[in-house]
C-alpha positions in Angstrom: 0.0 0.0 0.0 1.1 3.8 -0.8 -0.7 6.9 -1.2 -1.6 6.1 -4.6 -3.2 2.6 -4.2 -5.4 4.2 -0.8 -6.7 6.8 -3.2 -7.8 4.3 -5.8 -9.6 1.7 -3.2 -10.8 4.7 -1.6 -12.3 5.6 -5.2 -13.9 1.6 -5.8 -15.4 1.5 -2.3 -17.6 4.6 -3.5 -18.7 2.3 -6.3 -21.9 0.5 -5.0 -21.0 -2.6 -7.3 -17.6 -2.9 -6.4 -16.6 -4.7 -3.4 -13.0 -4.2 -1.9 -11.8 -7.5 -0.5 -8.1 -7.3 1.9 -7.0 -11.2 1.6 -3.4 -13.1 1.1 -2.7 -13.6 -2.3 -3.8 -17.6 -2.2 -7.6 -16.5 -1.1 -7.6 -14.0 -3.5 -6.4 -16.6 -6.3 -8.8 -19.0 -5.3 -11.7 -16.6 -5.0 -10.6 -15.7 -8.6 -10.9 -19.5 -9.9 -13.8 -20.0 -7.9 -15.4 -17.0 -9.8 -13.8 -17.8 -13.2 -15.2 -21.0 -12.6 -18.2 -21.6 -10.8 -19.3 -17.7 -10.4 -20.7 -17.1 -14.1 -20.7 -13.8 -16.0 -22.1 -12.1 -12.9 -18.8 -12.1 -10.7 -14.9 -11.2 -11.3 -12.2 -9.9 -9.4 -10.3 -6.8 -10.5 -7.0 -7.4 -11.5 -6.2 -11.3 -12.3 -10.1 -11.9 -13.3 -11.7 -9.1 -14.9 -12.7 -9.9 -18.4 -14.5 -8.4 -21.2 -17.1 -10.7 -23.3 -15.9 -9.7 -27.1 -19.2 -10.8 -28.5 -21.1 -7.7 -27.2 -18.4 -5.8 -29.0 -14.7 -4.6 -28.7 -14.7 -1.4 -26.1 -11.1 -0.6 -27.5 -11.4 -0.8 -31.2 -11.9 2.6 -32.1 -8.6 4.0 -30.1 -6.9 1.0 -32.1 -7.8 1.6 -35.1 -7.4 5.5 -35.1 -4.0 4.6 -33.9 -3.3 1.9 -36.8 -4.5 4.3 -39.4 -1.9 7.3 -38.3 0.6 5.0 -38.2 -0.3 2.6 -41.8 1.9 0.7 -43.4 4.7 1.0 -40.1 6.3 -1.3 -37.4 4.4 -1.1 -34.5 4.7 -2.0 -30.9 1.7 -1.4 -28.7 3.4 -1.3 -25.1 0.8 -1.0 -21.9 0.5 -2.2 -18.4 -0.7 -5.4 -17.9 -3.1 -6.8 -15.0 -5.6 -8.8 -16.2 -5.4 -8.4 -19.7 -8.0 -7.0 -20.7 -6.6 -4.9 -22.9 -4.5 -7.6 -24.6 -7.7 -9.4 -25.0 -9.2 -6.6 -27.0 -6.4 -5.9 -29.7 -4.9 -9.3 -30.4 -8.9 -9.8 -31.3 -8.3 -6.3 -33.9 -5.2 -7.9 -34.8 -6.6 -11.4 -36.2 -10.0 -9.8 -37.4 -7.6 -7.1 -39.3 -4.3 -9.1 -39.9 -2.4 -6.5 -39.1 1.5 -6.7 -38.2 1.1 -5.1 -35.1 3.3 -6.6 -32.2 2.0 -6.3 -28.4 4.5 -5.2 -25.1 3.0 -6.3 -21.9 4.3 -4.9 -19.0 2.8 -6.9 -16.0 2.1 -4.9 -13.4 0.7 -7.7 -10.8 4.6 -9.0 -10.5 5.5 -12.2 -9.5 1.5 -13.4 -8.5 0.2 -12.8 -12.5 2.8 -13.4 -14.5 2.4 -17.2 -14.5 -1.2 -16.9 -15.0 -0.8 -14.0 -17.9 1.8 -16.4 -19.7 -0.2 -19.3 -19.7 -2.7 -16.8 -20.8 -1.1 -15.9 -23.6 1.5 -19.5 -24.3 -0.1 -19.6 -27.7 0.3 -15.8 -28.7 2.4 -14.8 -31.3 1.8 -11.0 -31.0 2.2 -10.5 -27.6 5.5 -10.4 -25.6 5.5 -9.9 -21.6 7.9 -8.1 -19.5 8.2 -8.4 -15.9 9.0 -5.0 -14.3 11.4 -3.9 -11.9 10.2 -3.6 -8.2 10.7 -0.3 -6.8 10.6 2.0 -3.3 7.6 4.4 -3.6 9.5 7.0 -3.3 11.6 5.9 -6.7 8.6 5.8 -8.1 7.9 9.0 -7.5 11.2 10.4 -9.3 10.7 8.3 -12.4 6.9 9.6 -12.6 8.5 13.3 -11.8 10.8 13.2 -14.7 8.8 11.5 -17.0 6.3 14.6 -16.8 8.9 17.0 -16.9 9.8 15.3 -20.6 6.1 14.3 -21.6 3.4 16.7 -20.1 2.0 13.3 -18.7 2.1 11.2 -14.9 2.6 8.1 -14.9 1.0 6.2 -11.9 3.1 4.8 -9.3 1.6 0.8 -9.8 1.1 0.6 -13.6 2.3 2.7 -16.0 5.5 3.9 -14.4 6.8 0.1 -15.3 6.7 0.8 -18.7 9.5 2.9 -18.4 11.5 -0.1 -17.7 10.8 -1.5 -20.8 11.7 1.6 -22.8 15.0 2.3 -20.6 16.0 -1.1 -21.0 16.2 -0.7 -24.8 13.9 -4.1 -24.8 11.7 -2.7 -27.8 12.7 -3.1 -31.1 14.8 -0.4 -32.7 13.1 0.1 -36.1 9.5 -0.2 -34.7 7.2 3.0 -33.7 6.4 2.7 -29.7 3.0 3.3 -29.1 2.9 4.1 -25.0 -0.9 3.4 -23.8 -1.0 5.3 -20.4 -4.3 3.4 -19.2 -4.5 4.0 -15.2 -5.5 7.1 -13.7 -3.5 9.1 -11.7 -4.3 11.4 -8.5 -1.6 14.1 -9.5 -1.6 15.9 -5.9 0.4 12.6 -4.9 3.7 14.1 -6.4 2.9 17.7 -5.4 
C-alpha cells in the first residue's frame, strides 16, 4: 500500500458494485478461480479476473484503429500495463479480425503473483510479448513519474504505468519499430505535489 493505491480503493469503495476485498494472495487466487469457474458472467475480481465478453463488441477498437491508421503501413509495438489483460484481450482480437503486423508489449504490473497466470494466458500468442518489471521504493517511483512529466506533459501512476519505463529504458523494444505508450490508469496528480 502507498498513497496512490489508498486513493484508488478509496475511489472503488464509492462504487456500490464494487466490493473491496483485503486477503493473502492464495484466497484472493482462489476466490478468482472459484469466480472464473463456478461464479458465471455475474462475478470477477479486478486485476487477475476481470474480463470483457468480445461478442457484445470490442470497447477498444476505435482507439486501435485510429492509432493503426496514423501509423499505416509501419512497425508497430503497442506497449501498456498489464493486470488482467483486458486490454491484450481486445487488440490481439483487432489484430486477427484485421491481420495487421502489429506486435503487443506487456508490461505486467501484478509482478510475480500474474505473470504465471498472464503467460499461460497468452503461451499460444504470437503477438504479444510480456515483461516483468522492476520492483521499486515508492518514493523511486515517484522520481521516475517526476521526470517522465517533466519530458512528456504526462504522470505516470506509481503501480502501472511507471513500469513501462523499464521496458523503454531497458532498450527491450525493437529499434526500427514506432512505440506506441498506452497510459491506461488514472492518476491522482496531488500525490507528487
Amino acid at each position: 500500500a502507498n498513497p496512490f493505491t489508498e486513493a484508488r480503493r478509496n475511489v472503488y469503495l464509492k462504487q456500490e458494485n464494487i466490493k473491496v476485498i483485503n486477503a493473502p494472495f492464495w484466497q484472493q487466487m482462489l476466490r478468482f478461480f472459484f469466480y472464473k469457474y463456478f461464479g458465471g458472467e455475474k462475478h470477477t475480481t479486478l486485476g487477475i479476473g476481470g474480463h470483457i465478453n468480445l461478442n457484445g463488441g470490442n470497447p477498444y477498437a476505435e482507439v486501435y484503429n485510429d492509432c493503426c491508421s496514423k501509423l499505416a503501413g509501419q512497425k508497430v509495438v503497442h506497449v501498456f500495463s498489464i493486470a488482467s489483460g483486458n486490454m491484450a484481450d481486445c487488440f490481439l482480437k483487432i489484430i486477427d479480425q484485421t491481420n495487421n503486423k502489429h506486435h503487443l508489449a506487456g508490461v505486467t504490473t501484478g509482478g510475480n503473483k500474474t505473470f504465471p497466470y498472464l503467460s499461460y494466458k497468452y503461451r499460444n500468442e504470437q503477438n504479444i510479448t510480456l515483461y516483468r518489471p522492476l520492483d521499486y521504493s515508492y518514493e523511486t517511483y515517484k522520481e521516475k513519474a517526476k521526470t517522465f512529466y517533466q519530458k512528456s506533459g504526462f504522470w505516470l501512476d506509481p503501480t502501472h504505468t511507471i513500469h513501462l519505463l523499464d521496458v523503454l529504458d531497458r532498450n527491450m523494444l525493437p529499434k526500427d519499430a514506432v512505440i506506441v505508450m498506452w497510459i491506461t490508469c488514472p492518476l491522482v496528480e496531488q500525490l507528487y505535489e
